[in-house]
N, C-alpha and C positions, 0 to 999 in steps of 0.2 A: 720466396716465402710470403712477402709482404704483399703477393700479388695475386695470391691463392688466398688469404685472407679477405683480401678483398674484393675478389670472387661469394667466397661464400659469406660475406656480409652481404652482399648486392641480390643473393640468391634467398637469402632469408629475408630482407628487406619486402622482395619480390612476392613471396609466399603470406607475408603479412597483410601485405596490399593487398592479395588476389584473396584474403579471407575477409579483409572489409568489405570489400565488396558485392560478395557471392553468397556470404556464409553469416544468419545473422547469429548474435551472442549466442542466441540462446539453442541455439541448434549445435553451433561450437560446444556448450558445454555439456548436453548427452553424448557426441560424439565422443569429447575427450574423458568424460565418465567411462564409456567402454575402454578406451586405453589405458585408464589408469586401472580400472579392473585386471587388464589383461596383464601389464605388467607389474599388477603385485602378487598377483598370481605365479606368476613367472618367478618372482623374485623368494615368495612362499615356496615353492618347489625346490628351486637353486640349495635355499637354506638348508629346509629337508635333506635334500640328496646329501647335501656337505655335510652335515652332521653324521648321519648314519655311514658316509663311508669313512667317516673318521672315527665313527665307535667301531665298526667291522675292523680298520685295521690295527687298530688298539685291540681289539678282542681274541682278532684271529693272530695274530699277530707277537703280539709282547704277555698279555695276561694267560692266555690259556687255561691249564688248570690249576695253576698257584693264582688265582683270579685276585684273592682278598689282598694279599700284600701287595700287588701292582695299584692299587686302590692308592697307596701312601707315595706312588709317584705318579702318575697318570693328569689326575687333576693338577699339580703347582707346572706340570708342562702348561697344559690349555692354558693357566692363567698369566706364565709366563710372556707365552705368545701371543695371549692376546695383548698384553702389557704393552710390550715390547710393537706392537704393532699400531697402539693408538696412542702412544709416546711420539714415536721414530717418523709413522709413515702420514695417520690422519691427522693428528700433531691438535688433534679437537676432542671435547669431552662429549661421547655417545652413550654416556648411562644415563640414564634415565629416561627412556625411550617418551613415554606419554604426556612427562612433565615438560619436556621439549616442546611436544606441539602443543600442553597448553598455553606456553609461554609464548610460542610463535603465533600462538591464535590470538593471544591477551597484547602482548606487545613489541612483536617483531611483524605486524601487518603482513603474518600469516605468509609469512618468509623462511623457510627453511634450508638449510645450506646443500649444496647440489654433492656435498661426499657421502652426506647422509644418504641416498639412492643404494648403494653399495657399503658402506663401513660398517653398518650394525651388520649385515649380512655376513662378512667373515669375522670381524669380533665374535659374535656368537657362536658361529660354528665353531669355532677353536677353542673357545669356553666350554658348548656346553656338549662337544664331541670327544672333548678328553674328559669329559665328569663333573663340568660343573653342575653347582645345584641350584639351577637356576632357570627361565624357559624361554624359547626362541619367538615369543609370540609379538611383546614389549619392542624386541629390536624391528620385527619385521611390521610390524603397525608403524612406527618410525618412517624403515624403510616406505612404504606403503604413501604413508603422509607428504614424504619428501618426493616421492614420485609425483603426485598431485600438486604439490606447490610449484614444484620446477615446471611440469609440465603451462599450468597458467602464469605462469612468469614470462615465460617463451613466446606465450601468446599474447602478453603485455595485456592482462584481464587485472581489474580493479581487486581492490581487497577484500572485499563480498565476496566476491566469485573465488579468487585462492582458499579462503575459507572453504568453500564449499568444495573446494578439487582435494584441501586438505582430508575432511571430512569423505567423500569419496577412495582416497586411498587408504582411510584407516578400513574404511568398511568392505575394501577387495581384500587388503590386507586380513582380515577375520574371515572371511568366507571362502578366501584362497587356504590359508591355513587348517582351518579346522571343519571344513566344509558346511556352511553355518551362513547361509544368506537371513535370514531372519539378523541371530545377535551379531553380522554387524552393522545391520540398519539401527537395531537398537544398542548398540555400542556408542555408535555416535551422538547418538540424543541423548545419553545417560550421563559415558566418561568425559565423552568432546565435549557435552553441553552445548552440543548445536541446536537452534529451533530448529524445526520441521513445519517447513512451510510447503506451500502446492510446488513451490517452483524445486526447493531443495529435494523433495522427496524421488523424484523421477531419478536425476543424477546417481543417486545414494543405492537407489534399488537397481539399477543398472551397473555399475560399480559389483556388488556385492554378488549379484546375480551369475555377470562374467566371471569372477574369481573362482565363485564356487561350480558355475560346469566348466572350468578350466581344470580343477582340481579332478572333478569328476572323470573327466577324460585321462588324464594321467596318472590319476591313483583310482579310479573305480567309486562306485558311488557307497560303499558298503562305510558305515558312520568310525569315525576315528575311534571308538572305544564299544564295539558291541557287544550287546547284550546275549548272553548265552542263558540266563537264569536269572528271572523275576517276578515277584510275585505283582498280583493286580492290589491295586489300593483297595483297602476296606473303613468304612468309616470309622470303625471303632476306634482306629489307631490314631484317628486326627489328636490327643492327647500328648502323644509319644512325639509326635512328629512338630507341636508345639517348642515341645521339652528341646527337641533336637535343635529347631529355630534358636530358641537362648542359648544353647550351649554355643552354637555356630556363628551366633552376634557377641558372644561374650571372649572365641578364641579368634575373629578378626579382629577385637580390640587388642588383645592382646597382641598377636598381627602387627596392625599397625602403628602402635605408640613399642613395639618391642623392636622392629626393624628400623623403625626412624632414630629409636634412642642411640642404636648400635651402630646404626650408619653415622650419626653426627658424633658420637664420640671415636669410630676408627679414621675419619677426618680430621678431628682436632688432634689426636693421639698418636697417629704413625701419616709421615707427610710424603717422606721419601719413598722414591717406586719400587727400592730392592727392600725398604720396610714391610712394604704394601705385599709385596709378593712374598718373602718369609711370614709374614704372620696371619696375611690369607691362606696362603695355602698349608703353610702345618696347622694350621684349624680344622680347615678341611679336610685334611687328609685324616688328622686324629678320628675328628666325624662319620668320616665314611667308613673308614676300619672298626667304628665299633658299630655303626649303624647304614649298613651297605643299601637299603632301598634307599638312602639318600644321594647317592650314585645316579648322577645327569637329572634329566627331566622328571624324573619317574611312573613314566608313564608309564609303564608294565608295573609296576606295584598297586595303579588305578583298575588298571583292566584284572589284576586276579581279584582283586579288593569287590568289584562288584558284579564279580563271575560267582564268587562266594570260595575261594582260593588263600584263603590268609593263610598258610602256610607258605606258599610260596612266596608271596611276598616279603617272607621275613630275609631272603636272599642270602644264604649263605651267613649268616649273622655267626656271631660270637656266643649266641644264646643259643643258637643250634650245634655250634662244632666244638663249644668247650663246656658248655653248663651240662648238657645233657649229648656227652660225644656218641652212647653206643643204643640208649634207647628213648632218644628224644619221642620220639611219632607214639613208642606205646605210653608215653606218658603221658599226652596230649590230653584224656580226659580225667586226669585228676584237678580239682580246684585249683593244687598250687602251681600247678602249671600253666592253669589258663590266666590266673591271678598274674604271672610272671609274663605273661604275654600280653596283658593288657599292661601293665607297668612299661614294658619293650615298647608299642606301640604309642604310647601317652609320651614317652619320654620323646619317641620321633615328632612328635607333634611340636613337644618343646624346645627342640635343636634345630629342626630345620632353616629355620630365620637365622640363624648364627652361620650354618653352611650357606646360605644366601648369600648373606650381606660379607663372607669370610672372601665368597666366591668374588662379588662386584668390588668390594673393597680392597680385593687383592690385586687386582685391576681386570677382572674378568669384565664379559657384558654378556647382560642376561636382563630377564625381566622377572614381575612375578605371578604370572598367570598361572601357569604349570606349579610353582610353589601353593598355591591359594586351593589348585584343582590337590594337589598331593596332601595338602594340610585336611582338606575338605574329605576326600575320603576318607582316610582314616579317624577322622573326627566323627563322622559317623559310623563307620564301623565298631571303635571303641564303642561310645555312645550306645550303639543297638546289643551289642556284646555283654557289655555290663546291665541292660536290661534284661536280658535273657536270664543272667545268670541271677534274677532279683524273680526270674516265672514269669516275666510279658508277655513272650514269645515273641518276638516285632522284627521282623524279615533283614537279618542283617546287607545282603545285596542292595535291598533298596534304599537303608539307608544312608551305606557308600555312597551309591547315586547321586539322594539328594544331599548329602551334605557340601559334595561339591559347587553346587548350585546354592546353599549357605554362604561356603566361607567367602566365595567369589561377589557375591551382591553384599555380606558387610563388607569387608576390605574395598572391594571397589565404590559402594557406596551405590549399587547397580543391580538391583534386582529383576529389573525385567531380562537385563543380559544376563544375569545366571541362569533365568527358566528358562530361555528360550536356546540359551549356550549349549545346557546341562543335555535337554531335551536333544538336540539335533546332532548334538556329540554321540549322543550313544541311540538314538533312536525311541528310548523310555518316553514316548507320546504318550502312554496310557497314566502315565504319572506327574503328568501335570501338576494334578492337585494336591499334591504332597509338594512338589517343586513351590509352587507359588505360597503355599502355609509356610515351607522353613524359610524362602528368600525373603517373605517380607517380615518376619518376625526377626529372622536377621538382622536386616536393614533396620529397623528401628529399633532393636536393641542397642545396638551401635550408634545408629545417631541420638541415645540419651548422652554419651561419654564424648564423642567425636564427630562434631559437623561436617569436617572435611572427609573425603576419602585419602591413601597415601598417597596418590599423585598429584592431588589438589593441594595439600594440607602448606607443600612448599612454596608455594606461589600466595596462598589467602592470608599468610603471615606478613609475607611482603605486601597486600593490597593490588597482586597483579593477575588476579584471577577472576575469566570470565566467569558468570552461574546465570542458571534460566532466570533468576530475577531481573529484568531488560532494562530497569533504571539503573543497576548496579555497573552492568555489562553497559551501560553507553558511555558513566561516567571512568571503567576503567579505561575506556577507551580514548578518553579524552587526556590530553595531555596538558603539564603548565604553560610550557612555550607556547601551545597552538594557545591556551587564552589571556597572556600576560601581556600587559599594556604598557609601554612603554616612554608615552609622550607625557609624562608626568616632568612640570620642574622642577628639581633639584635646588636646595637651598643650601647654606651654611649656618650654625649658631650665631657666627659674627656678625652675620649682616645685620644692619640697624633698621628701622622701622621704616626708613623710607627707601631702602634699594628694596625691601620688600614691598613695597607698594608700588616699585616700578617693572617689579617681575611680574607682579598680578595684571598688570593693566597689559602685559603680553601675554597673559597663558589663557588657557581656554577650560582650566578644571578650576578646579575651589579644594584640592587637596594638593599639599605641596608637602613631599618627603624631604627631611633636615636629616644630612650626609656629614660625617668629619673630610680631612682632604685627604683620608685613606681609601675612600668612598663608603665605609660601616655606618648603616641606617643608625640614626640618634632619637628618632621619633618623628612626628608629623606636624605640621600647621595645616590647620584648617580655619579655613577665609571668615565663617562664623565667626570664631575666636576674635577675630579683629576688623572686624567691619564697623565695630564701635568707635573706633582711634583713627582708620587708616585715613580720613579725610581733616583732619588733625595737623596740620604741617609742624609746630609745635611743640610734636609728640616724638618728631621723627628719628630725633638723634637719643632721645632716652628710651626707649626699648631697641631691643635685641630681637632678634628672633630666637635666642638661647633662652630669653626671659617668657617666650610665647606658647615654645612646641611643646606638644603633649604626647601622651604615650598610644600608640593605637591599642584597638582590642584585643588585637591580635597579631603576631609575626609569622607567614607561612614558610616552611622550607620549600627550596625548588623541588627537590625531592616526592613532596607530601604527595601521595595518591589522590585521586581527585573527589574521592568519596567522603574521603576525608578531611579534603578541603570546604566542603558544602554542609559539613559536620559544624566545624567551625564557624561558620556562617550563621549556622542555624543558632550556637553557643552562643556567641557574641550579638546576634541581631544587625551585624556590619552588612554595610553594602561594599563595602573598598577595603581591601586592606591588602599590605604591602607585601614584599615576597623576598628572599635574602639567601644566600648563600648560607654552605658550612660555616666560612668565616665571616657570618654578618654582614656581607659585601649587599650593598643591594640593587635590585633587578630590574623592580617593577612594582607596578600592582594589580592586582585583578580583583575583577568587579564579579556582583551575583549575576548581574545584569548579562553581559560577557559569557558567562558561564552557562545560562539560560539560552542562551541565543545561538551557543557550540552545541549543546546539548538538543536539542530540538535539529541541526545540522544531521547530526550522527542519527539521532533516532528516526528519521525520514527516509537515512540512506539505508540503512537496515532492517526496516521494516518493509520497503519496495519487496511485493508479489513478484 
């Protein structure tokens, strides 16, 4: 065994060598952009197939014609098993697919763990192939990521460069999925907050390019969600479509401080995993029993939605089989029925996040792309629906559409990937300019209430998130160890004026940190202070240094993000100040100086063309 090991260590050793060589960086990483395309495509497809054959056999199978009641066991199985599967087998936490790489991007040096490749791919499908309410797109951008990171790890490629392989498999990962080479070049510049430099850009469009004619060749080029009935834009309606934008920035707020609220308190509030799974999944199941298009991804509830189909998407509902059992359809155009169908439809808008978060926090894994596209449509269906019935006339199909391309640029905080998502998803090129009026009106509705997006928002709390702002991003980058100094003297209260005068004439600073003999910082002497006495012999046995040290400006925890350390800097006016543990123990100090000089390192190495 141990000789077959060392075979193929000697064999990869081999292969490493013969790419120093032959192969320079930068030709290595178009190359491995095609591969990481090819295999998150692969990996996008895998997903797919696992899904649908796990709703086929769910369907054909156990629901049949009693479809609604199997609704109340179907999903606590998926969540079950997924449970049970990233408990027992990955033994690692795979939610939150994107806040993962931004965290590996911000402070894991763009390092992500080699289960990741495969673990969101069967979590997911077992979620969201038995019903969860939730979308495969999160896990497999993960997956996608963790291809690209592992793959430049392999090849022993700096942190630049994993970045950029990261950045690469999110963007096959989008183009492999949803057949969408455009939003996931611009995925990555939005969600990842990667710059887009000359050298990044080729990578990124190769990457995304391969996914999506991979996708093409094994599922056909025809757009994930076609258009069958649409009307062309007319200017008049640029008002409506206004209207629509607020509405659509004002239900991702709701989105996103409603999902967040619920996720942190079913965290604080049910700990245990047989908790997790009884009170996800009878959520869910209550949820989907009274409101069935919330059943898996919903993505057939999108495609009737902007086919112009709202009947069918009400799926078998409770409002069709018991409110109106024998002449629901001839009732369809009285007020109180259409009134009672927008109340059904609003209220789906308002539950969904609950079956989400019921579904992830039961221990399902999902993401929320497919939630945001399903919120989205019907947000403007409602929306154009309740126009209608005010005399606008304003084409309810299109405004399905675009509201998807709404809710998905507030929530994500990402409006050019809504237009160009929305667009390539269903092929509506001719409505652009409706697209680009509701995403950006979105998007700044939303960012008057909420700077962050919801994959950001848990990392910028912590101070561990990159953003296009490049001085922010160098100093997240920067860490306290890499600038904490540590050849500072140490003194004691006791020492008397003159062992302090024999420590100076050894040290090489003029700041000397005063320790108890627990080692908890007591405050500082500084050589100023006593430059007036120290040549004093005299003097030497009636001062202290207890009698001498003062308080500094300021105390940093090791902890403190580094943004925030240059805050305090800027506070105080300090050039030096000292640095201490949870329990006051202390460390070190670090200088502006030091900091300026790490900072200028970092910005050098990531701004290299």
């Amino acid at each position: 065994m141990s000789n077959i090991k060392s075979q193929i260590s000697n064999f990869y050793d081999a292969i490493i060598e013969w790419r120093e060589k032959h192969l320079s960086e930068k030709h290595l990483v178009l190359l491995l952009s095609f591969f990481v395309g090819t295999f998150s495509a692969a990996a996008a497809a895998i997903l797919k197939n696992f899904i649908h054959f796990i709703q086929q056999l769910v369907e054909e199978q156990l629901i049949a014609d009693e479809r609604t009641w199997w609704y109340l066991i179907t999903p606590v199985i998926g969540i079950t098993l997924a449970a049970l599967f990233v408990k027992y087998i990955v033994r690692d936490d795979i939610s939150h697919g994107i806040t993962k790489i931004l965290y590996a991007i911000s402070q894991r040096k763009s390092i992500i763990k080699a289960h990741n490749m495969w673990s969101s791919v069967v979590g997911s499908g077992l979620t969201i192939g038995f019903g969860g309410s939730v979308g495969a797109e999160a896990p497999i951008v993960l997956t996608g990521a963790a291809i690209g990171s592992n793959l430049a790890k392999a090849f022993r490629l700096d942190q630049k460069t994993m970045m950029l392989m990261i950045g690469c498999g999110a963007a096959g990962a989008i183009g492999g999925i949803f057949k969408a080479p455009i939003a996931g070049l611009v995925f990555t510049l939005e969600v990842l907050m990667m710059d887009l430099t000359m050298t990044s850009v080729a990578p990124l469009l190769i990457s995304s390019v391969t996914a999506t004619a991979i996708s093409y060749i094994l599922t056909g080029a025809e757009p994930m969600f076609p258009l069958d009935v649409a009307e062309p834009f007319l200017v008049h309606r640029i008002p409506w479509y206004l209207i629509l934008g607020l509405v659509c920035g004002l239900i991702s707020l709701y989105f996103t401080r409603g999902m967040n609220g619920l996720e942190r308190w079913m965290k604080t509030h049910v700990r245990s995993i047989g908790a997790k799974i009884i009170a996800g999944g009878l959520t869910l199941s209550i949820l989907i029993f009274l409101f069935p298009p919330l059943y898996g991804e919903g993505y057939d509830v999108i495609r009737q939605l902007i086919n112009g189909d709202s009947i069918s998407a009400l799926g078998n509902s409770p409002l069709e089989k018991y409110i109106f059992p024998t002449d629901f359809y001839a009732q369809l155009s009285t007020l109180n029925t259409q009134l009672l169908l927008l109340v059904y439809f609003i209220a789906i808008i308002f539950v969904k996040i609950i079956a989400s978060v019921a579904t992830n926090g039961g221990g399902g894994v999902g993401g929320i792309f497919a939630p945001s596209l399903f919120m989205g449509a019907i947000t403007g269906f409602v929306t154009a629906r309740i126009m209608n019935l005010c005399g606008l006339l304003v084409p309810e199909t299109n405004f399905a559409l675009v509201g998807m391309a709404g809710l998905m640029s507030g929530v994500m905080h990402a409006p050019l990937t809504g237009i160009f998502l929305i667009a390539e998803l269903t092929g509506g090129y001719h409505l652009f300019m409706p697209l680009m009026i509701v995403s950006v009106i979105s998007y700044l509705t939303i960012m008057l209430f909420e700077p962050h997006s919801l994959y950001a928002m848990r990392l910028a709390q912590k101070g561990e998130l990159l953003t296009h702002n490049k001085d922010r991003n160098v100093l997240t980058l920067l860490k306290m160890d890499s600038v904490l100094e540590t050849d500072f003297v140490t003194i004691f209260p006791e020492m008397t004026l003159g062992e302090l005068v024999k420590v100076i004439s050894e040290s090489r600073r003029n700041i000397f940190p005063v320790i108890d003999h627990d080692g908890r910082l007591k405050g500082i002497l500084l050589l100023d202070e006593v430059r007036n006495i120290m040549f004093q012999p005299r003097l030497y046995k009636r001062f202290t240094v207890g009698q001498l040290i003062t308080s500094p400006p300021a105390v940093l925890q090791f902890d403190l993000p580094m943004d925030k350390v240059m805050e305090t800097f800027e506070d105080t006016g300090a050039w030096n100040l000292p640095v201490v543990d949870a329990d006051k123990h202390y460390l070190g100090f670090v200088s502006k100086s030091k900091i300026f000089n790490s900072y200028r390192n970092v910005l050098v190495h990531f701004s290299e063309e």
